[in-house]
C-alpha positions in Angstrom: 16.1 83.8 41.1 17.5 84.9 44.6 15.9 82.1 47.0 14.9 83.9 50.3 13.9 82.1 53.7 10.4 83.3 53.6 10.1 81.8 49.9 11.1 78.6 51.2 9.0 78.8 54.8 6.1 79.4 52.1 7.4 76.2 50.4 7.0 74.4 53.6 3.4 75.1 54.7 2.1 74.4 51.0 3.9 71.1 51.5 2.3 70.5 54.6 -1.0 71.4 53.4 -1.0 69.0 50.0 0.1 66.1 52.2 -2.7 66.8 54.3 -5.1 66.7 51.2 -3.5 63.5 50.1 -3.8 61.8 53.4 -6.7 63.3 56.3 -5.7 61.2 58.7 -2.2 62.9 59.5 -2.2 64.1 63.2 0.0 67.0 62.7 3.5 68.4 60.9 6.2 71.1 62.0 9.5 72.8 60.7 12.8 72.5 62.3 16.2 73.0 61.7 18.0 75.7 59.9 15.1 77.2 58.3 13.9 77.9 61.9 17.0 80.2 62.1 17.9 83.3 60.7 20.4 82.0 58.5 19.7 79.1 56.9 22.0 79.0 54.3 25.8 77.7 54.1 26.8 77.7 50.8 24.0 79.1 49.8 22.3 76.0 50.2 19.7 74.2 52.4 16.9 72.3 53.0 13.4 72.2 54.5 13.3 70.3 57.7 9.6 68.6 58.1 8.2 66.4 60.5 4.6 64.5 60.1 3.3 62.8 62.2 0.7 59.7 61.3 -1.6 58.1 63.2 0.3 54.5 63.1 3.6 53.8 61.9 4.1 55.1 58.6 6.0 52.3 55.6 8.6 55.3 55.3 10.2 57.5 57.6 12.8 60.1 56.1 12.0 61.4 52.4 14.3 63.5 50.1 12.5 65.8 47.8 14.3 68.0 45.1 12.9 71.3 44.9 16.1 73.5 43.1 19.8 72.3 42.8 20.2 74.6 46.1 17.4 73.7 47.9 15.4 70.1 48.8 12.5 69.0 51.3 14.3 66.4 53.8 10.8 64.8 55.6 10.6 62.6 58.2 7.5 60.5 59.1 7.0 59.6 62.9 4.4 57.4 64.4 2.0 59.5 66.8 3.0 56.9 69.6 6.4 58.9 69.7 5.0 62.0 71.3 2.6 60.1 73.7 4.4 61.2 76.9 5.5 64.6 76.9 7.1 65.1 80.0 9.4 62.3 79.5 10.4 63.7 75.8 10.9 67.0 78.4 14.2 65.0 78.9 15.2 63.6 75.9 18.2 65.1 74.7 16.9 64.9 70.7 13.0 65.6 70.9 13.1 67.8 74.1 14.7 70.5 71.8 13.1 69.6 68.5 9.6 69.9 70.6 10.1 73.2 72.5 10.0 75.7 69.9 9.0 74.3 66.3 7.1 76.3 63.5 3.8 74.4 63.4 2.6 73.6 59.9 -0.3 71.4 60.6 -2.5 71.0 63.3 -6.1 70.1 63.0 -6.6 69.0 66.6 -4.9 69.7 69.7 -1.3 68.1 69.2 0.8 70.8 70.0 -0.9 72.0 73.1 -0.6 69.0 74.2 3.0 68.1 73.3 4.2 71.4 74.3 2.4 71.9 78.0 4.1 68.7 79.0 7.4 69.5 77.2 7.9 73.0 77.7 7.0 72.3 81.7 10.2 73.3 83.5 12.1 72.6 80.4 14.2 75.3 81.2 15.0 74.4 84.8 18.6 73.6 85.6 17.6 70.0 86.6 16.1 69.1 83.6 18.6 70.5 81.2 21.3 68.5 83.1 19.2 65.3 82.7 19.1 65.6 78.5 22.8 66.3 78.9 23.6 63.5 81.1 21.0 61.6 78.8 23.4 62.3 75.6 26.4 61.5 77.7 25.3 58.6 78.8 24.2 57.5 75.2 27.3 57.8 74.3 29.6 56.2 77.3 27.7 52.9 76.2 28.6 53.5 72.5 32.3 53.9 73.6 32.2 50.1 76.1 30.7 48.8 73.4 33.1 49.5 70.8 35.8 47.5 71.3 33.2 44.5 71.4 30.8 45.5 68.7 33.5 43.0 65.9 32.3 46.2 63.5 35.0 46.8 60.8 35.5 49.2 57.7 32.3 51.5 57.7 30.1 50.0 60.4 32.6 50.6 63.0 33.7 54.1 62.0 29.8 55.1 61.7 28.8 53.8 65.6 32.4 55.7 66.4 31.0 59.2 65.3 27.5 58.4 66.2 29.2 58.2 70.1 31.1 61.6 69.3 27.9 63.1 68.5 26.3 62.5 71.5 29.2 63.3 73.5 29.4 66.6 72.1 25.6 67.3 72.3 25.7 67.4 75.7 27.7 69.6 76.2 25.3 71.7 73.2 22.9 71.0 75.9 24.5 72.2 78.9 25.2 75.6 76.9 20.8 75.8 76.3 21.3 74.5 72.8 20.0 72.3 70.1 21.8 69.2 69.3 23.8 70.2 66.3 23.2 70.1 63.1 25.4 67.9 60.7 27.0 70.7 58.1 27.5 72.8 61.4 29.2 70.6 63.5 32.3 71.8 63.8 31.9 75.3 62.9 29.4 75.6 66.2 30.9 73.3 69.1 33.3 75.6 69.8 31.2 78.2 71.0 29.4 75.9 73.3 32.6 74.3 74.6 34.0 77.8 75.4 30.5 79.1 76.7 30.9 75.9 79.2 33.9 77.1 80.2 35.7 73.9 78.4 37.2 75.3 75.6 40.2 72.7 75.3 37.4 70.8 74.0 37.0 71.8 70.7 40.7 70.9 69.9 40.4 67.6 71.5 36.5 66.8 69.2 39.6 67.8 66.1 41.3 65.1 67.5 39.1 62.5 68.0 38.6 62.7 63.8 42.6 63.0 63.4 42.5 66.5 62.3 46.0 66.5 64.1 47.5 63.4 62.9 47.9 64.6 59.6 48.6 68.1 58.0 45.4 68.9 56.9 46.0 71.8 54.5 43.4 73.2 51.9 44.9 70.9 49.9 44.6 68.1 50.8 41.0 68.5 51.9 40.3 69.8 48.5 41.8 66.5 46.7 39.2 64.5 49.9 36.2 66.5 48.7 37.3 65.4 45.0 37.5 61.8 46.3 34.0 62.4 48.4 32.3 63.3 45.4 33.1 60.3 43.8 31.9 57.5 45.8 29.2 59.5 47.1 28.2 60.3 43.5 28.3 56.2 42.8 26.5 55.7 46.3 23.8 57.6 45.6 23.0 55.6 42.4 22.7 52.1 44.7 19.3 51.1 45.6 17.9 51.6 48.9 20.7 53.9 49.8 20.7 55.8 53.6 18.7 58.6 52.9 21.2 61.4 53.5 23.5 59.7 50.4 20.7 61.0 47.9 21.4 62.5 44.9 19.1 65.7 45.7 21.8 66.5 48.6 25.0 66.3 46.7 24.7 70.0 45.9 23.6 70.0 49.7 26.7 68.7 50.8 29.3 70.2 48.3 28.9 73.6 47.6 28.5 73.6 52.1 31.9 72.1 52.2 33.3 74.4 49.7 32.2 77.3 51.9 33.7 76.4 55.0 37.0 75.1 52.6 37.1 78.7 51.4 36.7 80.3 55.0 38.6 81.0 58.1 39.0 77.4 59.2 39.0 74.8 56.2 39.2 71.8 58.8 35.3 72.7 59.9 34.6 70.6 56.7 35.8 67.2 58.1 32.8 66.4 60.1 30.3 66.7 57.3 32.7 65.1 55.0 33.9 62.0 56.9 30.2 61.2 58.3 28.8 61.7 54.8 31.8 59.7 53.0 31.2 57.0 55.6 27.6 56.5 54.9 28.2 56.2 51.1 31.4 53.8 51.8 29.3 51.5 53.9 27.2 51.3 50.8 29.7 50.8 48.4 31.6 47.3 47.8 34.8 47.0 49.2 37.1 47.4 45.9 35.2 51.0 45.9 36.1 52.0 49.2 40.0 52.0 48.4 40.5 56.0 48.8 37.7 56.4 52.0 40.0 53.7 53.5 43.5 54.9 53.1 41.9 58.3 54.3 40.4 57.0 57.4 43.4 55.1 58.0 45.7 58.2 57.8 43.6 59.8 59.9 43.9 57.2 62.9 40.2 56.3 62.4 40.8 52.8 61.1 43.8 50.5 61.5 46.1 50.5 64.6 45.5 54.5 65.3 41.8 53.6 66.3 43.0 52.2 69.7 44.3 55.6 70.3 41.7 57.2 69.2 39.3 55.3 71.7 41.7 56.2 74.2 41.1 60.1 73.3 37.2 59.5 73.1 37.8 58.3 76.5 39.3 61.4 78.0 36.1 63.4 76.1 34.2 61.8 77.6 35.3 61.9 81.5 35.6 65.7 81.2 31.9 65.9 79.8 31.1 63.9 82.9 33.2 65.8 85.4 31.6 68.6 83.9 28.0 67.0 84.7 28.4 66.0 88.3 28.5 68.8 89.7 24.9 70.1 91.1 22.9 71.8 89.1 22.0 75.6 90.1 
């Protein structure tokens, strides 16, 4: 059965709807992500973005449902608390853009006009779109001072290490009127932004905070990672209390994305996905299981004594994203 995005935009509303049934008291629920595109698909695969929002603060707060082997509900659960200010989630670099333009799928009151009026309120304005940026880029500064004090090792540290390159690279997203990017399309979308901001050097240099120029990496060699990846994730996935993202329901998710992009014009666009991924389901795994993610990361710079230079590299991303962001808005 060919799966289409109105199928699964269907999918989401009826989903909405029986949680509502099952629990009155939710304030309200809305779609995001990829499914609010076009094209949600990447290896023909996806998943359903939803957000519902409780009254209090709900015992869970990110669900993975399997729908088809293609296709799974990812749900996260907020507290209504989260959205009590509007015009200060105007300038949050996360929510500000989640907020603006979702696909409502539940609301029995007045949530969303009141979200949205503050939100939306000179969202657009060049001042306010330089605060989320300089938000993001500040985020991350403090992730990079606090590094090299954090003691983090193996996983932890690598984890904290991309969480930093994420924001720095955001803001730049933001500067361009984007979304913060999403986690299969890292890579393949930054340099668009980076160009649009007339910084286009800085797509190479995000390929060199991961090592992507340390090492040759040839289809090869990130098809024998992917093998690897699969693996631990595979053995991650069956732990317990596992980070959400490391279920089983988005192996399929994950893969058959990564064999896209290994199969396209630039293979290396899979390293993002793959290393954050990996990561996740390393930090899970005991140490003897980690043997291949290691020796990866470590040829890579991203562990061992290439991480200094690495930081060093993060640090020159990050003062032309703040060079960028001094000057005045227009």
């Amino acid at each position: 059965m060919r799966i289409t995005r109105e199928m699964l935009l269907r999918v989401a509303r009826e989903t909405a709807q029986k949680r509502a049934f099952e629990d009155p008291t939710l304030v309200a629920a809305y779609l995001k992500g990829s499914l609010c595109t076009d094209n949600p698909f990447l290896g023909n695969t996806t998943d359903i973005d939803i957000v519902i929002i409780h009254p209090d603060t709900p015992a869970q707060r990110r669900e993975m449902v399997a729908l088809t082997p293609e296709v799974h509900l990812d749900i996260q659960h907020a507290p209504q608390e989260e959205y009590a200010k509007p015009r200060e989630l105007r300038l949050n670099a996360w929510l500000g853009p989640e907020l603006y333009d979702p696909l409502p799928l539940l609301a029995p009151g007045h949530f969303f006009e009141f979200v949205q009026a503050g939100v939306r309120d000179k969202f657009n304005e060049p001042e306010s779109i330089y605060a989320r940026a300089r938000n993001s880029a500040s985020h991350a500064r403090q992730i990079w001072s606090g590094l090299p004090l954090s003691k983090l090792t193996g996983p932890e540290l690598l984890l904290l290490y991309l969480k930093g390159i994420i924001h720095a690279a955001n803001a730049v997203v933001l500067l361009g009127k984007g979304k913060p990017l999403a986690e299969r399309r890292f890579l393949l979308q930054f340099p668009t932004y980076a160009e649009a901001a007339g910084k286009p050097e800085l797509g190479g240099i995000l390929l060199s905070l991961l090592g992507a120029d340390d090492v040759d990496m040839d289809v090869d060699m990130l098809s024998a990672c992917l093998a690897a990846w699969e693996k631990d994730f595979v053995s991650a996935a069956a732990i317990p209390g596992v980070e959400p993202r490391i279920s089983p329901v988005r192996l399929k998710y994950y893969k058959c994305a990564c064999q896209s992009m290994l199969q396209g014009e630039s293979p290396i666009t899979l390293l993002w996905p793959l290393l954050s991924t990996w990561t996740h389901a390393a930090r899970s795994l005991p140490p003897e299981q980690r043997k291949t993610w290691e020796s990866t990361c470590q040829g890579l710079g991203l562990l061992g004594s290439g991480f200094d230079e690495k930081m060093t590299r993060f640090d020159h991303f990050l003062d032309i994203i703040e060079e960028m962001l001094e000057k005045e808005p227009l």
